[in-house]
C-alpha positions, 0 to 999 in steps of 0.5 A: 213748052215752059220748063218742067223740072222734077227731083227724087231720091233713093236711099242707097245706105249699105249694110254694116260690116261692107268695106268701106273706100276710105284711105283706100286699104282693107284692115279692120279700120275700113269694115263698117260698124256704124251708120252715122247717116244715110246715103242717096242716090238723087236726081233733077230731070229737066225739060224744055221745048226743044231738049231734056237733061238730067242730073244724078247724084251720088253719095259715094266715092265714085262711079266707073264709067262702064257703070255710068253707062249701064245706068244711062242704057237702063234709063234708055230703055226704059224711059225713052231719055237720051242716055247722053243727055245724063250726067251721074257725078260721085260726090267723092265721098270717103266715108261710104262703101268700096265702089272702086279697085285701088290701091288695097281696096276692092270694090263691093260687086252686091253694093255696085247693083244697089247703087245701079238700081237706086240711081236708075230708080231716082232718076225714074221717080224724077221723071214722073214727077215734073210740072211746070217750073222756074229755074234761078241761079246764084252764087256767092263765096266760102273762104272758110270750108276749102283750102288748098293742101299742097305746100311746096317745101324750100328744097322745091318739092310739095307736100300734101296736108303738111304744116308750116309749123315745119320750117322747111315749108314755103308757100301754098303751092296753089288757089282755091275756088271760093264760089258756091253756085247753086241752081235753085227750082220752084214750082210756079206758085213759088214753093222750093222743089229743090237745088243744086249746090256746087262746091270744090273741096274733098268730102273726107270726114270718116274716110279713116275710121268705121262708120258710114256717112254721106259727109259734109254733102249729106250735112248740108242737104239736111240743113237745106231741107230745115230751110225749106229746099226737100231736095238737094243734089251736091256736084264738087268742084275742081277739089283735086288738091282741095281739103277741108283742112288749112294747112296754115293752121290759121283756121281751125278743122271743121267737122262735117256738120260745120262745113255742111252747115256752112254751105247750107247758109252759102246756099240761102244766101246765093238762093237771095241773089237768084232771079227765076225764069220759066223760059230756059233753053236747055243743051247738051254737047260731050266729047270723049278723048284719048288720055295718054298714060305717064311713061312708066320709068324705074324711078315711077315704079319704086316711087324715087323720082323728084318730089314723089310722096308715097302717103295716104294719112300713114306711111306704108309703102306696101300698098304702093308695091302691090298697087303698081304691078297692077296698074302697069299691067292695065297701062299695057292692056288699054294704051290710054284712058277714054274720058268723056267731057260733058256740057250743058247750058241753062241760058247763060249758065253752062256746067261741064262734067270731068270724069277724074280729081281735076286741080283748082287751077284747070276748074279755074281756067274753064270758068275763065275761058267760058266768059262772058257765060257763067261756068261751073265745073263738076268732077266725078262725073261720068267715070274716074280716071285718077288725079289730074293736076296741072303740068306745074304741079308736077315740077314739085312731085307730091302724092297727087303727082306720084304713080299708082292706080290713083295717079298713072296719066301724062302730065299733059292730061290736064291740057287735053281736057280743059281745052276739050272742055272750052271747046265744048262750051263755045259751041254753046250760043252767047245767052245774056239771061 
């Protein structure tokens, strides 16, 4: 059987006057009056002799697991596709609707169930579209859209968005992950069906103002359809302590239509460097894993231990002192977070799904290990447990480091899953196309 692939969308725009997720507080600057694009839930189905997978994306903030999973179970049962074989990742978009219970936010239930149906109706769409297809990766390198945002300070702590017009600021506290991959698909007499593009940077355009928007993912997904390419579904990368924003000041802040503009011509050039095959041997493993939960001290509780920053683009520490009695309670009720890892292998691609805001660094270390394979590495997939920054990270504090609903696991959460996620990927056979 030759590969066979199909895409679909589905328009999941709220309505104006929803909350939105943003930075996470409800106040007259998170109620929507104003949308600037649409949203979409979107989906790739592929098929091949022996497996088939599916990819859906979404332009929201992100997805709990106990959803993804009722979308998964849907499908089941209405398609006959393995629920397992699905990977439903959130773009980690800021700028659209409440999906989640954080910090002052509270998430919108009517809007849950249109992101439900929209993605189960994509990824129904896509079925029933497949034909024969190719299948050609690419990638290539973006200096200018992502940047490590932590800067570690003289007295050893880190900050996140700071400046080093600050003269107690140092050194960034870490790398950044420059490759955009993309996994483009065309039908066999050579006409674009559509693409993945894969990308690590926090899409927080709007995040703190009215208006509704797909951000810099949706920007490019309509730049690519000028180019040609109808479909295109976003999967960001290790972005935990990735913005658009240079703290060095040394490149200047690019609006979401610059940097969506900007990986849309990353896109065609990696599409240049692609080579096509419609032989693909698809696979898929994942593994769920107990996370522990940090050790909860009095010093977590009032935000007092090294290097601890309690900001979200403002200073209220209000927020923190409601959000933390809450998060405790669900640390005592549940005793650990069940994350599932996810792989996939298209030959000598293989792609890895991580249900929280891993660091740079982890989604480095993945692409390390997977050598000789060719590696991307996909957050907000499959759930959201929270920040997961490597054990240094946390030799400097920072927000991503400090307790509350957004950040509550063990500083060896990232060993756990990492090593989960390499351990998934060698059980894949060594392809060289």
């Amino acid at each position: 059987m030759p590969l066979k692939a199909g895409f679909a969308k589905i328009d999941i725009t709220p309505h104006i006057g929803i909350k939105k997720a943003g930075w996470l507080k409800f106040d007259t600057t998170d109620v929507s009056d104003k949308i600037l694009d649409p949203l979409y839930a979107k989906a790739l189905v592929l098929q091949s002799e022996k497996a088939q997978i599916a990819f859906i994306s979404l332009d929201v903030l992100s997805i709990r697991w106990t959803q993804a999973n009722s979308i998964r179970k849907r499908i089941q049962e209405t398609c006959g596709f393995s629920g397992a074989n699905i990977m439903i990742a959130a773009t980690h978009n800021h700028a659209g609707p409440a999906t989640v219970n954080l910090g002052d936010a509270r998430r919108e239930e009517g809007y849950l169930q249109l992101l439900e149906n929209g993605a189960v109706q994509a990824f129904q769409k896509a079925l029933a579209a497949v034909q024969e297809a190719q299948l050609g990766f690419g990638h290539t390198f973006e200096w200018q859209v992502g940047f490590n945002r932590r800067i570690v300070m003289r007295d050893g702590t880190a900050r996140m968005k700071g400046s080093f017009a600050d003269p107690n600021s140092l050194y960034l506290e870490g790398p950044i992950d420059p490759e955009v991959g993309v996994i483009a698909v065309r039908s066999l007499n050579a006409q674009n069906m559509g693409l993945i593009v894969n990308f690590a940077c926090h899409p927080i355009h709007h995040g703190g103002d009215t208006v509704v928007s797909a951000g810099f993912p949706g920007v490019l997904a309509r730049e690519m359809e000028k180019k040609g390419w109808p479909q295109t579904l976003f999967f960001n990368g290790a972005c935990g302590n990735i913005s658009y924003q240079d703290p060095t000041g040394v490149v200047p802040d690019k609006t979401m239509e610059m940097a969506g503009k900007a990986l849309a011509n990353d896109a065609e050039r990696a599409i240049a460097t692609a080579e096509y095959s419609k032989d693909l041997e698809l696979r898929c493993v994942s593994k769920s894993i107990r996370i522990p939960f940090r050790k909860i001290t009095e010093h977590e509780v009032k935000g007092t231990t090294w290097g601890a920053q309690r900001a979200v683009e403002h200073e209220e520490t209000s927020m923190y002192d409601r959000d933390i009695p809450r998060t405790i309670a669900k640390i005592r009720k549940k005793k650990f977070n069940l994350a599932e890892i996810q792989a996939f292998q298209l030959n000598r691609l293989v792609m890895v799904s991580i249900p929280a805001e891993l660091f740079v660094e982890n989604g480095l270390w993945i692409k390390k290990k997977a050598y000789p394979q060719h590696a991307l590495v996909v957050t907000h997939a499959n759930g959201m447990i929270g920040y997961v920054p490597p054990q240094e990270a946390f030799l400097h504090g920072g927000y991503e480091t400090t307790f509350a609903g957004w950040s509550r696991l063990s500083s060896k959460a990232a060993g756990l899953i990492t090593r989960t996620a390499v351990d998934l990927l060698r059980k894949f056979p060594i392809r060289k196309g």
